[in-house]
PyMOL Python script that loads the backbone (N, CA, C, O; Angstrom):
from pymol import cmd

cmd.read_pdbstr("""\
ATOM      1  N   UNK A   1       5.411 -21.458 -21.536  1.00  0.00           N
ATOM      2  CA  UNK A   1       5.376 -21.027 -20.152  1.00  0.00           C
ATOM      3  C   UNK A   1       5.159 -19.522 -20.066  1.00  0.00           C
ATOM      4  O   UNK A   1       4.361 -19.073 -19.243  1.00  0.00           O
ATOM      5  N   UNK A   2       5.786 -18.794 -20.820  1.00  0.00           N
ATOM      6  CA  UNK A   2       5.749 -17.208 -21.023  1.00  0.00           C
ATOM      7  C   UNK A   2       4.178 -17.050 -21.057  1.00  0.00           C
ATOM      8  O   UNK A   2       3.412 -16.459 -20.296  1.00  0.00           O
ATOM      9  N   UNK A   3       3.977 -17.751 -22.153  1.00  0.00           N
ATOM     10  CA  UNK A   3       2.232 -17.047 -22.788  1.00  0.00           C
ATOM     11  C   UNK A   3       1.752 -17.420 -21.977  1.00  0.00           C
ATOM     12  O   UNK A   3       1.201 -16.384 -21.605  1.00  0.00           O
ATOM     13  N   UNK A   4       1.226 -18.726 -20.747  1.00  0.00           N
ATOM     14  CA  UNK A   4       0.773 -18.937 -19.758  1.00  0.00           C
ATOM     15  C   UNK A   4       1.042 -18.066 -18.639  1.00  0.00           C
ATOM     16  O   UNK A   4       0.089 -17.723 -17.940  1.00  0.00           O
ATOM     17  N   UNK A   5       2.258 -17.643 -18.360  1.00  0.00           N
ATOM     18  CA  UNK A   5       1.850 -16.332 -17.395  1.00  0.00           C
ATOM     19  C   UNK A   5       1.541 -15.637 -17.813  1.00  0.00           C
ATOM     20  O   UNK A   5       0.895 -15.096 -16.916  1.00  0.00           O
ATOM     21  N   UNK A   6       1.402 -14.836 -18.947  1.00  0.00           N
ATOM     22  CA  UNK A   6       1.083 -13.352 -19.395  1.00  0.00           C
ATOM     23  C   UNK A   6      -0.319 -13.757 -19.350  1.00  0.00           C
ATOM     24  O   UNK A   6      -1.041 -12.764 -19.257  1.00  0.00           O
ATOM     25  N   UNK A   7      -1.101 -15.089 -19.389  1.00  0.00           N
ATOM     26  CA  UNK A   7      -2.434 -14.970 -19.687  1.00  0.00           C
ATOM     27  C   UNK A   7      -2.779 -15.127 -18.353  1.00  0.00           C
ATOM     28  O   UNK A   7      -4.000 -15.143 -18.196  1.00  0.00           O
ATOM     29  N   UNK A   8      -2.171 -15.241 -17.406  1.00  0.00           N
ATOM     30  CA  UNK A   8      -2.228 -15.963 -15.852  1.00  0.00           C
ATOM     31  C   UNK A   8      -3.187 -13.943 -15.147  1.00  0.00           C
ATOM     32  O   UNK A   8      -4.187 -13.557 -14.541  1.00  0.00           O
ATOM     33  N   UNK A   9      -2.034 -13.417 -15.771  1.00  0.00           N
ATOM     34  CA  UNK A   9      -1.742 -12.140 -14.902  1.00  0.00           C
ATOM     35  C   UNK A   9      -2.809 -11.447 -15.741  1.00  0.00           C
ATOM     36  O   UNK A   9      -3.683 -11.003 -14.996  1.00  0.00           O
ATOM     37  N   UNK A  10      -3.051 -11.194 -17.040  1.00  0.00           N
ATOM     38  CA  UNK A  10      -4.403 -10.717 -17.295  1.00  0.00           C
ATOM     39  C   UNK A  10      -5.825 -10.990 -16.932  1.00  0.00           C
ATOM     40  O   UNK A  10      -6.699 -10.145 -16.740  1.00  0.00           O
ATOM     41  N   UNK A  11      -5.972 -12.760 -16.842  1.00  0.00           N
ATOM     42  CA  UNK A  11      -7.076 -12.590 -16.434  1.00  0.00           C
ATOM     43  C   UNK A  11      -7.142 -12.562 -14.851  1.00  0.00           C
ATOM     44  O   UNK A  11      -8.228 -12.851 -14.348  1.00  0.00           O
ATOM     45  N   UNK A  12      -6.111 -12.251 -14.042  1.00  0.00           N
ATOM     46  CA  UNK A  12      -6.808 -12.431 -12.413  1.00  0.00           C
ATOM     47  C   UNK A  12      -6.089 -10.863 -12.228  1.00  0.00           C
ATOM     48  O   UNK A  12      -6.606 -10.238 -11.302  1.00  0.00           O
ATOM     49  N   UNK A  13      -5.190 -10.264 -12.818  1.00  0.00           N
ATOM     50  CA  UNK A  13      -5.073  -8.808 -12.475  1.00  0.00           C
ATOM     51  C   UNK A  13      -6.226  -7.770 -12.742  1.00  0.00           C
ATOM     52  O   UNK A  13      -6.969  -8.088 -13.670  1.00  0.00           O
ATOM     53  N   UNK A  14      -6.562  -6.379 -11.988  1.00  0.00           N
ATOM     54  CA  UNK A  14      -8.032  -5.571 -12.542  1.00  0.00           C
ATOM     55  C   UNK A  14      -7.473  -4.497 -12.438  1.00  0.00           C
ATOM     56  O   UNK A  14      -8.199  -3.505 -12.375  1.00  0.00           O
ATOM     57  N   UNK A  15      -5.686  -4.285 -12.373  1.00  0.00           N
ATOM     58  CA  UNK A  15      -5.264  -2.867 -12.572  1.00  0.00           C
ATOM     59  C   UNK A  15      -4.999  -2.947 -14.493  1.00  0.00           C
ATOM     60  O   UNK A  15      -4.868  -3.884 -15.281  1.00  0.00           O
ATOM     61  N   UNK A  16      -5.012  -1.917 -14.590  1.00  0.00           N
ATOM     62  CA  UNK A  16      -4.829  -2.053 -16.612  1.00  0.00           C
ATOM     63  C   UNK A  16      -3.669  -1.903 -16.889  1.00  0.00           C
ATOM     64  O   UNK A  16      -3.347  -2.082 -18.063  1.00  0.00           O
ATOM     65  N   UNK A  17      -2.510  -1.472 -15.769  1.00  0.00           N
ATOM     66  CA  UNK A  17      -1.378  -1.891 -15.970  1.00  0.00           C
ATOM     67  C   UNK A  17      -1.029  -3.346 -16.060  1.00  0.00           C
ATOM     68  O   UNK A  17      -0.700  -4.000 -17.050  1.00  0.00           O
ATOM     69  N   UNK A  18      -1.151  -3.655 -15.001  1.00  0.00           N
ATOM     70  CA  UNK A  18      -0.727  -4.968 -15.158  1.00  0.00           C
ATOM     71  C   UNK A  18      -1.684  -5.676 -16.544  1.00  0.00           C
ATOM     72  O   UNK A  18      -1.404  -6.539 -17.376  1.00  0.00           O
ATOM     73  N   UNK A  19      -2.206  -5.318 -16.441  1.00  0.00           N
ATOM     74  CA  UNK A  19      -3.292  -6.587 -17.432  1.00  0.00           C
ATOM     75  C   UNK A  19      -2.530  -6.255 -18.918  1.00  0.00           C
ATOM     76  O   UNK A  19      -2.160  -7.264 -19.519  1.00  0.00           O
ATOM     77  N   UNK A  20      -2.265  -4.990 -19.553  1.00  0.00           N
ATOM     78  CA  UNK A  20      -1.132  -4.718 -20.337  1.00  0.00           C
ATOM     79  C   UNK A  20       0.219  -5.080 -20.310  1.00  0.00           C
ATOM     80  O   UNK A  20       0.756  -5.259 -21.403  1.00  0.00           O
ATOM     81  N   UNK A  21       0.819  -5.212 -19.394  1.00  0.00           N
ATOM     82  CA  UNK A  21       1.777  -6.243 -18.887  1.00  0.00           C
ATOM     83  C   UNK A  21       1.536  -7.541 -19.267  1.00  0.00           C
ATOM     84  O   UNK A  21       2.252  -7.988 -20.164  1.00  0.00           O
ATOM     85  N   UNK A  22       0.683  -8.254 -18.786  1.00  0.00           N
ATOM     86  CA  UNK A  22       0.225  -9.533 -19.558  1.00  0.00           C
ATOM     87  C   UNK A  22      -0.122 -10.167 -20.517  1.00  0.00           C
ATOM     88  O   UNK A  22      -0.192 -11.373 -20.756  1.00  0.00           O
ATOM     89  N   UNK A  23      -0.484  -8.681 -21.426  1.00  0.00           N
ATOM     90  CA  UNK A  23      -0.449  -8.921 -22.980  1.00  0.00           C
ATOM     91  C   UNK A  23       0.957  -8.548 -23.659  1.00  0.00           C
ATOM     92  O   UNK A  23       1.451  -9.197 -24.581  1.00  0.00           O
ATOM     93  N   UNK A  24       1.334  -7.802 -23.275  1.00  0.00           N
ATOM     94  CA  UNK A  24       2.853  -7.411 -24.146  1.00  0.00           C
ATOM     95  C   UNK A  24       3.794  -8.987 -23.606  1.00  0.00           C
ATOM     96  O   UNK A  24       4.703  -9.311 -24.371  1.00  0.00           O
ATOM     97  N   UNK A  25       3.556  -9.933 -22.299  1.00  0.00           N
ATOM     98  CA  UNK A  25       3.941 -11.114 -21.921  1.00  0.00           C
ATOM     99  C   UNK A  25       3.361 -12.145 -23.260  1.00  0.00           C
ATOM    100  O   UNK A  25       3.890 -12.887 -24.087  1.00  0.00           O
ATOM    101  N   UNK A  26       2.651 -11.919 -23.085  1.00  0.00           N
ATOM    102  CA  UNK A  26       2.086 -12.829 -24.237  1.00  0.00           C
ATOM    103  C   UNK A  26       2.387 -12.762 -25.725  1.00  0.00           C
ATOM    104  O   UNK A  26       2.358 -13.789 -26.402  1.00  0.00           O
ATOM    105  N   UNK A  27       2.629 -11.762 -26.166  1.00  0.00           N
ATOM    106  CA  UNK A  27       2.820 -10.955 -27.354  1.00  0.00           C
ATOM    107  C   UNK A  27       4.783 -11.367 -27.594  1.00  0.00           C
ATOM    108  O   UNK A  27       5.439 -11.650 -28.596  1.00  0.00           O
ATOM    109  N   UNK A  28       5.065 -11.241 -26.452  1.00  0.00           N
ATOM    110  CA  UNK A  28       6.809 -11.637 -26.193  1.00  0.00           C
ATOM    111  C   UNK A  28       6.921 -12.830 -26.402  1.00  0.00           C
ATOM    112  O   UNK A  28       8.052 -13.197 -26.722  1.00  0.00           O
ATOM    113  N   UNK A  29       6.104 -13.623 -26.333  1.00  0.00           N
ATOM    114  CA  UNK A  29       6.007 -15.372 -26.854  1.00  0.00           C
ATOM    115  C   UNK A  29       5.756 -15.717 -27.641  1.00  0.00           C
ATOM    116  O   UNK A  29       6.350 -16.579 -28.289  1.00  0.00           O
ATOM    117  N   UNK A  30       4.566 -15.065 -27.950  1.00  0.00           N
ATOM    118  CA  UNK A  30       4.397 -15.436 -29.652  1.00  0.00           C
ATOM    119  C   UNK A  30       5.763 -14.892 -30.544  1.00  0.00           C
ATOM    120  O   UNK A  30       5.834 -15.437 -31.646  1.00  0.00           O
ATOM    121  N   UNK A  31       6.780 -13.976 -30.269  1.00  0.00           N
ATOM    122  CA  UNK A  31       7.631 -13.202 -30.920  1.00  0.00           C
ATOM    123  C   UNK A  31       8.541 -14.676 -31.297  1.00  0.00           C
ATOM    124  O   UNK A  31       8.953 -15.275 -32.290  1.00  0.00           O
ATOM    125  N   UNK A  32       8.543 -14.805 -29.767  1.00  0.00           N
ATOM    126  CA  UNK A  32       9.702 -16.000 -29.928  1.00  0.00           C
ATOM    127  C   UNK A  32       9.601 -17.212 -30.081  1.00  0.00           C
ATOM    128  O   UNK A  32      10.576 -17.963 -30.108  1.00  0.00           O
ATOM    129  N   UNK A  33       8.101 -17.677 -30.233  1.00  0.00           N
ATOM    130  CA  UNK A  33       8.107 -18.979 -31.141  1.00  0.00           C
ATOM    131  C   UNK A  33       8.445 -18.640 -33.021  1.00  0.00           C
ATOM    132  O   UNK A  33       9.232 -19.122 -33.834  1.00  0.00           O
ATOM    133  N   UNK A  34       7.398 -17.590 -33.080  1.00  0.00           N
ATOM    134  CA  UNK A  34       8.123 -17.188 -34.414  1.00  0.00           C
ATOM    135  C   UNK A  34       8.747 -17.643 -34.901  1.00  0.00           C
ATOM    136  O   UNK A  34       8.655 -18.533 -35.747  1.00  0.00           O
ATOM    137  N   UNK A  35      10.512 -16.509 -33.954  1.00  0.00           N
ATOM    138  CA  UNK A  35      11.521 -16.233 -34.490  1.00  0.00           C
ATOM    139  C   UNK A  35      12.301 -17.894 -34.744  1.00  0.00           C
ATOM    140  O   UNK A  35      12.953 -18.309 -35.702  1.00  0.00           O
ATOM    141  N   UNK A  36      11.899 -18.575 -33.439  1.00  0.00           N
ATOM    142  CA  UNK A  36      12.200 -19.780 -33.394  1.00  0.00           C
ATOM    143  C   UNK A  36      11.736 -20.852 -34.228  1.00  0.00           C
ATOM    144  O   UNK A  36      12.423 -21.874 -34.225  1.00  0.00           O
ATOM    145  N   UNK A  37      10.749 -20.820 -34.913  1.00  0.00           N
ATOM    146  CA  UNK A  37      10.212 -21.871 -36.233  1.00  0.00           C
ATOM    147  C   UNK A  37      10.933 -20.942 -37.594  1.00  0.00           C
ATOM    148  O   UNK A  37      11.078 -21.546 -38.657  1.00  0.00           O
ATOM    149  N   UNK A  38      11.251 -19.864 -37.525  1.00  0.00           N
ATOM    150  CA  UNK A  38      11.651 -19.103 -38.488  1.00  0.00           C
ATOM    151  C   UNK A  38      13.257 -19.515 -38.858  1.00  0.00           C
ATOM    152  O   UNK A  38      13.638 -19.550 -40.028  1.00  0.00           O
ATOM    153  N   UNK A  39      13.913 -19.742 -38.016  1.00  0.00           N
ATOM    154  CA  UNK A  39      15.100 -20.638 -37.576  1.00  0.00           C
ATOM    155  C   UNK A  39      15.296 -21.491 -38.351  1.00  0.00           C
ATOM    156  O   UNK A  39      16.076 -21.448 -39.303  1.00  0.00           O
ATOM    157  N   UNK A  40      14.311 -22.737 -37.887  1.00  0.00           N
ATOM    158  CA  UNK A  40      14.319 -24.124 -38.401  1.00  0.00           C
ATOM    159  C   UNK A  40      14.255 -24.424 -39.866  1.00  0.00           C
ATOM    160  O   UNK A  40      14.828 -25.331 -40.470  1.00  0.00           O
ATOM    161  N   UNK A  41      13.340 -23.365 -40.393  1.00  0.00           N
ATOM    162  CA  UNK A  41      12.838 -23.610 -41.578  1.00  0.00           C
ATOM    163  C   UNK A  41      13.693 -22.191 -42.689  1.00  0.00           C
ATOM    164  O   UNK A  41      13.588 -20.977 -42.511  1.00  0.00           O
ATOM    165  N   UNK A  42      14.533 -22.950 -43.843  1.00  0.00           N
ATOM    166  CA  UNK A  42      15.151 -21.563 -43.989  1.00  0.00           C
ATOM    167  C   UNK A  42      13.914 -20.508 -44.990  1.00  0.00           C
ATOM    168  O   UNK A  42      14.043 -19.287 -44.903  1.00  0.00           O
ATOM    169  N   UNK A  43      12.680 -21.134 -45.967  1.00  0.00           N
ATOM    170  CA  UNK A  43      11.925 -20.359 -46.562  1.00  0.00           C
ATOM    171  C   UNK A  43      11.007 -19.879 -45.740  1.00  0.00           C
ATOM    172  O   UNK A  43      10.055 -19.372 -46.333  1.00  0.00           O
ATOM    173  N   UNK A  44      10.931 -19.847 -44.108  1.00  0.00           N
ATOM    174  CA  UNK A  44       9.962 -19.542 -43.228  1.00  0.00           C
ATOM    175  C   UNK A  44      10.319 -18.095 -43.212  1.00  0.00           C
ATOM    176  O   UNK A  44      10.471 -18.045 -41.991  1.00  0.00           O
ATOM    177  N   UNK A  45      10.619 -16.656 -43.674  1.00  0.00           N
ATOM    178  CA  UNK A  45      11.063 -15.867 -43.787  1.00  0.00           C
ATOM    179  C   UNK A  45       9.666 -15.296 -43.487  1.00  0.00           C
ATOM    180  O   UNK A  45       9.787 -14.090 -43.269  1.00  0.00           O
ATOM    181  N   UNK A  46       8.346 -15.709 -43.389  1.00  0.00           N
ATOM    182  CA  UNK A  46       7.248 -14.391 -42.995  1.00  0.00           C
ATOM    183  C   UNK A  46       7.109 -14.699 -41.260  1.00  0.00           C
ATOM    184  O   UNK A  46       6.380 -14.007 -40.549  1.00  0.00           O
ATOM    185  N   UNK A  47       7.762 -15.606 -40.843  1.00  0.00           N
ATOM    186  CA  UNK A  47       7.690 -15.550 -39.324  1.00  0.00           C
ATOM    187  C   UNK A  47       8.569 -14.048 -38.351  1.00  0.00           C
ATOM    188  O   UNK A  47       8.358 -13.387 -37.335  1.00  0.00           O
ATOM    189  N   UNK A  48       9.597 -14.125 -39.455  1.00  0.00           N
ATOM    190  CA  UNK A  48      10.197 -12.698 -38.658  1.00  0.00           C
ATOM    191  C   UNK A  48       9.312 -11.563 -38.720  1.00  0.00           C
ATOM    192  O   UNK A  48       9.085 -10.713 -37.859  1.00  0.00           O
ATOM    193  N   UNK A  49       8.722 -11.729 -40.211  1.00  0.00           N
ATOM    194  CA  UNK A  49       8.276 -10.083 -40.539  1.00  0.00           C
ATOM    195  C   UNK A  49       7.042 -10.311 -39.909  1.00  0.00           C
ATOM    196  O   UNK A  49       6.344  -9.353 -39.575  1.00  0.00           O
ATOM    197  N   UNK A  50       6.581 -11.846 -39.643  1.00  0.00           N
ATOM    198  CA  UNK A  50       5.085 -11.419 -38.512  1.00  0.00           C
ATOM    199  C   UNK A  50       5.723 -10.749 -37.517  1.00  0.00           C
ATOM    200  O   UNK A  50       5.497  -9.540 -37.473  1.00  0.00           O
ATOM    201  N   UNK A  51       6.367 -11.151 -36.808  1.00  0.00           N
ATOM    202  CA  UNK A  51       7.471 -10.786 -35.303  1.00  0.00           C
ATOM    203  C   UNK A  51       7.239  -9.367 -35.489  1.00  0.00           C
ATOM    204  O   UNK A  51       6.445  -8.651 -34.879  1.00  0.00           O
ATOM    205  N   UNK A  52       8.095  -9.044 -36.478  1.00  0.00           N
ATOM    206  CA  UNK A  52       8.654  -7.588 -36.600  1.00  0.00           C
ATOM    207  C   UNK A  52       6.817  -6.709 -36.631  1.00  0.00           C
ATOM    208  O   UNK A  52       6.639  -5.644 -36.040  1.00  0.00           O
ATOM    209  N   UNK A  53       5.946  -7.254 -37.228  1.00  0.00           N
ATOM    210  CA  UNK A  53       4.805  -6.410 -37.124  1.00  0.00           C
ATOM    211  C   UNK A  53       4.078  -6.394 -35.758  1.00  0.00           C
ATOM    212  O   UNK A  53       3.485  -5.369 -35.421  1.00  0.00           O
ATOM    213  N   UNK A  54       4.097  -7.474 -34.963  1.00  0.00           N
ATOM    214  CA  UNK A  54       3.880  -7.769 -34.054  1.00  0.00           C
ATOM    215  C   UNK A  54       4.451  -7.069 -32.686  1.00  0.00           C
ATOM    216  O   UNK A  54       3.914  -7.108 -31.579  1.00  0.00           O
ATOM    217  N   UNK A  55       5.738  -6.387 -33.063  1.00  0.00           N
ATOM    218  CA  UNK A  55       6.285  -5.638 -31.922  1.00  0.00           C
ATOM    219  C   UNK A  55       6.277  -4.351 -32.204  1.00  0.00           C
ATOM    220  O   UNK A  55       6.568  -3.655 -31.231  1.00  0.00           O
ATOM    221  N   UNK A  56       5.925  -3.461 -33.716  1.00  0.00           N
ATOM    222  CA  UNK A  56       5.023  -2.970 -33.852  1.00  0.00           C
ATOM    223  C   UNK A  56       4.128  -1.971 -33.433  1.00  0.00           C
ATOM    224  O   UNK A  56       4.206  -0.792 -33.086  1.00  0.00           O
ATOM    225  N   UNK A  57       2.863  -3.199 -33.641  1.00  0.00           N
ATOM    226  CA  UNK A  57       1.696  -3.122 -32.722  1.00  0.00           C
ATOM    227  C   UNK A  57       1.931  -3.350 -31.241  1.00  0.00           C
ATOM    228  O   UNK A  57       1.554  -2.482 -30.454  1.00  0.00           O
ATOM    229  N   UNK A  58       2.405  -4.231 -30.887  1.00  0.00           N
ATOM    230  CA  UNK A  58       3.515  -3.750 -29.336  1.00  0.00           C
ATOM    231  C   UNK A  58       2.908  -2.497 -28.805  1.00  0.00           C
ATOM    232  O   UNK A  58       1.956  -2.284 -28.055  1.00  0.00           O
ATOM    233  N   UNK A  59       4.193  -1.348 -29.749  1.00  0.00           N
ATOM    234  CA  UNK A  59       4.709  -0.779 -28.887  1.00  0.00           C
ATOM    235  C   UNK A  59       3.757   0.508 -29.066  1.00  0.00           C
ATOM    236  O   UNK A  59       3.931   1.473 -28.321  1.00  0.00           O
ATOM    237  N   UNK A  60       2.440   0.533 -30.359  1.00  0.00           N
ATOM    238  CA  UNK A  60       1.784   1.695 -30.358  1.00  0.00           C
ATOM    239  C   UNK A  60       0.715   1.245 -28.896  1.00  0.00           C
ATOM    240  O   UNK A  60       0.277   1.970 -28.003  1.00  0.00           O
ATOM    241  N   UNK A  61       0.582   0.043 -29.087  1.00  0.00           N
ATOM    242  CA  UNK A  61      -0.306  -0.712 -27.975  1.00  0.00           C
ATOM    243  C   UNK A  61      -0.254  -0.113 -26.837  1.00  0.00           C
ATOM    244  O   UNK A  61      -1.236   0.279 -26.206  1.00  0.00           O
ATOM    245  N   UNK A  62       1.202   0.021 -26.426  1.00  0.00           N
ATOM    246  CA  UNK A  62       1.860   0.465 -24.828  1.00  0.00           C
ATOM    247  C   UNK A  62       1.716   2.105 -25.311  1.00  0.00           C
ATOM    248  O   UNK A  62       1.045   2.850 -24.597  1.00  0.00           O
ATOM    249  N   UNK A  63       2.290   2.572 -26.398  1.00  0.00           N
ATOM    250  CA  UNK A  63       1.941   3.960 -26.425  1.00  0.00           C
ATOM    251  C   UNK A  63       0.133   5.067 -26.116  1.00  0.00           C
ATOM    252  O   UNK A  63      -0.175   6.211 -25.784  1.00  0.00           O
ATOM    253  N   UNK A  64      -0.388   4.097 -26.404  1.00  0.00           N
ATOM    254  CA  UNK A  64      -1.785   4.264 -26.664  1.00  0.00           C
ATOM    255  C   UNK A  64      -2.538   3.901 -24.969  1.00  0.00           C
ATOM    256  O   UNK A  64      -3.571   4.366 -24.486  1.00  0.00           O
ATOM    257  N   UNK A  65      -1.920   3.279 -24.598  1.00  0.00           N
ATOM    258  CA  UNK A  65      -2.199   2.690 -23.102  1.00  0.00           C
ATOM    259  C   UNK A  65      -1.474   3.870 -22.261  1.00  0.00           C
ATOM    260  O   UNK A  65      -2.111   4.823 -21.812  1.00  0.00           O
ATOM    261  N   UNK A  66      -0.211   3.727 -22.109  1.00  0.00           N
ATOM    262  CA  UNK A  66       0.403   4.695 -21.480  1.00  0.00           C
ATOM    263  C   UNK A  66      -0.205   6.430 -21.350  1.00  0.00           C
ATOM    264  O   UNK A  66      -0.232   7.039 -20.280  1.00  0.00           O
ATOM    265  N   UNK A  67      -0.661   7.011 -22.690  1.00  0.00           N
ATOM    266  CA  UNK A  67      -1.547   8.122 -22.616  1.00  0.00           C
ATOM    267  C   UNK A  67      -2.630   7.722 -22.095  1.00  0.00           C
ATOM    268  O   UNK A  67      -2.822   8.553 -21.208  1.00  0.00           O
ATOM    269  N   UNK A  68      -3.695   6.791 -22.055  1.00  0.00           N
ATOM    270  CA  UNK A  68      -4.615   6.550 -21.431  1.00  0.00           C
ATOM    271  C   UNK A  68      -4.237   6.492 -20.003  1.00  0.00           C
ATOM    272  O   UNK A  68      -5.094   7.173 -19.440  1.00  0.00           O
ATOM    273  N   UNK A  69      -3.518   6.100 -19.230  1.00  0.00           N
ATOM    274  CA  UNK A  69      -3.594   5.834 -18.323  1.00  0.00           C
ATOM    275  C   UNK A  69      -2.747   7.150 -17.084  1.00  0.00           C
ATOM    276  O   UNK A  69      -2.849   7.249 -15.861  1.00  0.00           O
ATOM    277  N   UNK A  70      -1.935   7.996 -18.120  1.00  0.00           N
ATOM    278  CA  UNK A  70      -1.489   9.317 -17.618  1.00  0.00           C
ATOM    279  C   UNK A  70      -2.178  10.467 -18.208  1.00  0.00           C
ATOM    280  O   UNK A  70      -1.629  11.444 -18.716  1.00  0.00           O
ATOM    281  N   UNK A  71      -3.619  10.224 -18.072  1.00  0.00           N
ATOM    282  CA  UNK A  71      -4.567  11.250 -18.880  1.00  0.00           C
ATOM    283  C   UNK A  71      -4.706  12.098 -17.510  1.00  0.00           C
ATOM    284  O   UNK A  71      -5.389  13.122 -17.485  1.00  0.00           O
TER     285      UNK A  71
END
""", "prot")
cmd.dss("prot")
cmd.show_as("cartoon", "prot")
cmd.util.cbc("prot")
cmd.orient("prot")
């Protein structure tokens, strides 16, 4: 449901905030299926460290956006 709105709001939003909003939404779901198959399975141990790279790239994502957009 998460990744379906985050993809909801990127493709019908045309501010680049929001549409970044909708990817870091999306990006927040994939985190937590992850973390959540990472759970189940106890040798699933590269689902966190995808996670963990994944938020990451996150947050240079929003860093890199954020200067763009207060240029």
């Amino acid at each position: 449901f998460l990744f379906c709105v985050g993809l909801t709001v990127s493709i019908t939003k045309k501010n680049v905030i929001a549409v970044l909003r909708g990817l870091e939404l999306m990006l927040n779901a994939a985190n937590i299926n992850l973390v959540a198959f990472s759970k189940y399975d106890a040798q699933f141990i590269q689902g966190q460290m995808f996670a963990l790279f994944i938020i990451v790239v996150a947050a240079a994502e929003t860093a890199v956006a954020l200067a763009i957009a207060f240029k």
